[in-house]
N, C-alpha and C positions, 0 to 999 in steps of 0.2 A: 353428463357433458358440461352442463352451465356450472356445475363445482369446480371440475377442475378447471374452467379459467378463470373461475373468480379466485382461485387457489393460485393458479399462473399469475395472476394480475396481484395480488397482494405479496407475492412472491417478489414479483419484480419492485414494488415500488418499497420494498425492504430493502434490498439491494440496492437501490438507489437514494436510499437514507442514507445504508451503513458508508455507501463509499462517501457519497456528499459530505459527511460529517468531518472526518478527516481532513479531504481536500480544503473544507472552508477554514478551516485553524490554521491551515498553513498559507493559505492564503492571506490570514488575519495579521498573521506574522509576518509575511513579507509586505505587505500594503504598510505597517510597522515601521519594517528596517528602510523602505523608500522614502516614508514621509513621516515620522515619525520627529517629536522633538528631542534635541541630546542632551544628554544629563550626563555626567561621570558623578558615580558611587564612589567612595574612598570604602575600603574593604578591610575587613579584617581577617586571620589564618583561621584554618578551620580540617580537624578530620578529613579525607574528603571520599574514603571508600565505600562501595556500595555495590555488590555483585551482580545486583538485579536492573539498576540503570542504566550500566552500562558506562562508558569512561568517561568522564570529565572532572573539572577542575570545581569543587563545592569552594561557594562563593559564599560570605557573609559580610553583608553590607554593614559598616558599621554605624551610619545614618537609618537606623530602622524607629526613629521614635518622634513623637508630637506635643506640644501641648494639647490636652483635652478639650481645653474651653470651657469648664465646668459641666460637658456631653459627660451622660453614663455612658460608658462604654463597656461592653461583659466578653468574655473568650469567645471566640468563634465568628464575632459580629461581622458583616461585611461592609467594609466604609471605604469610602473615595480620599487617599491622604492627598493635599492638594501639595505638589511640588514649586521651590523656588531652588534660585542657583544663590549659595552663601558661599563661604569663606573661599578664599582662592579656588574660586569658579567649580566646586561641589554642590553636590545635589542638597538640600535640606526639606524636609517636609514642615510649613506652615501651619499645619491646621488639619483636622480630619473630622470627615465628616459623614453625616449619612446620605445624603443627597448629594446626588451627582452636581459636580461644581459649573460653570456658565463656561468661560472662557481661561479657567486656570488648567496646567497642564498638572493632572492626577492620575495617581495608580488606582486600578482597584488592587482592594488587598483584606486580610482579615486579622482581625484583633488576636493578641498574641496574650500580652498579660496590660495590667494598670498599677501604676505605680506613686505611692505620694511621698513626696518629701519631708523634710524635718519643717520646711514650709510653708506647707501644706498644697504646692504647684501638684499636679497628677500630671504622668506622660502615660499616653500609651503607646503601648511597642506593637510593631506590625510584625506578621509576617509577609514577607514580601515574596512575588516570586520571579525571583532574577537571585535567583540562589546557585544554579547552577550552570557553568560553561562547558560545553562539549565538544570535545576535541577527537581526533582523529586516534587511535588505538593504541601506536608507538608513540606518539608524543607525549602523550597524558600524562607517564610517571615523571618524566622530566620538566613537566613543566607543573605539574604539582610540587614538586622541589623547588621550583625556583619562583613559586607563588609563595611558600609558604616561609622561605630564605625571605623574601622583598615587602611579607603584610607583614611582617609582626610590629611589635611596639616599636623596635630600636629605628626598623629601617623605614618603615609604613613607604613605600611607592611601591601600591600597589591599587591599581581601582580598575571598575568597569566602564566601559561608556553604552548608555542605556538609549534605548529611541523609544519614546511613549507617544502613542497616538488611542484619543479616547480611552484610556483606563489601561492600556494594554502594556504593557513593557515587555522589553525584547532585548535582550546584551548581544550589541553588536560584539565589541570586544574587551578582551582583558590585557592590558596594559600593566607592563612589571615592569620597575627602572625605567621607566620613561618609554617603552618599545610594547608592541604589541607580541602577544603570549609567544604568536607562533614563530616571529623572529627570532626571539632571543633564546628559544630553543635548538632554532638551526646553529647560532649562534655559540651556543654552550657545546653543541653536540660537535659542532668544529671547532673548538680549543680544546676537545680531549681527545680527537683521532691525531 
């Protein structure tokens, strides 16, 4: 008898892990999208199928790199890129680091590759993760189209607008031609009926 509730009891308090864990990420995410600071990423086009994720708009920040600061940095590494807002009010990453920054606003993220120049400056590139926007089922192809019409080289308006709070980023939205995704989808979809 004293097994099975110690059996019962470690039972429940599994169950109250597995759910707990979920609900907290997305909690993590919306405390994020509430108070979170805004940053717009300028983006570049990008493949964006994937059967197993499910539907969205794969996103490539084009802003994905730092100077080093003379930091070794190696694949995989996990580091704090500290963000500032550059050229016509885009995201640019200042600096990366290993230690969690005081008061600057930073991703976490993990080291991609290192790179030196004819120079000898070294960037490293991040991978970041605000790679990907999710969109509702019918919309996605449409608006994969008209992501990938509006980032390329010729036309580039195309970006995200991100909300980071402590280390976390979150793409509120994706913004094409100046309009947000799901706009200018209703919008295309009503110039061809």
């Amino acid at each position: 008898m004293k097994n099975k509730k110690i059996i019962l009891g470690l039972f429940i308090c599994l169950a109250v892990v597995q759910t707990a864990v979920p609900v907290w990420a997305i909690v993590l995410r919306e405390i994020t999208l509430r108070s979170g600071t805004v940053f717009k990423f300028r983006t570049a086009p990008v493949d964006p199928y994937d059967a197993f994720r499910g539907r969205y708009v794969a996103i490539y920040p084009e802003e994905s790199s730092a100077p080093t600061g003379g930091v070794a940095f190696n694949r995989g590494d996990k580091v704090y890129a500290h963000i500032v807002e550059g050229k016509q009010g885009f995201a640019e990453f200042s600096q990366v680091t290993f230690e969690r920054p005081g008061g600057n606003a930073y991703i976490i993220a993990r080291v991609n590759f290192v790179t030196r120049a004819d120079d000898g400056a070294e960037r490293v590139y991040l991978n970041l993760p605000i790679d990907r926007f999710y969109m509702e089922e019918k919309a996605a192809p449409a608006a994969e189209e008209a992501y990938r019409r509006y980032s390329s080289t010729a036309q580039r308006d195309a970006y995200v607008v991100v909300r980071v709070n402590k280390g976390l980023a979150v793409i509120e939205d994706l913004y094409v031609a100046g309009k947000p995704i799901g706009n200018l989808v209703r919008e295309l979809e009503g110039e061809q009926r």
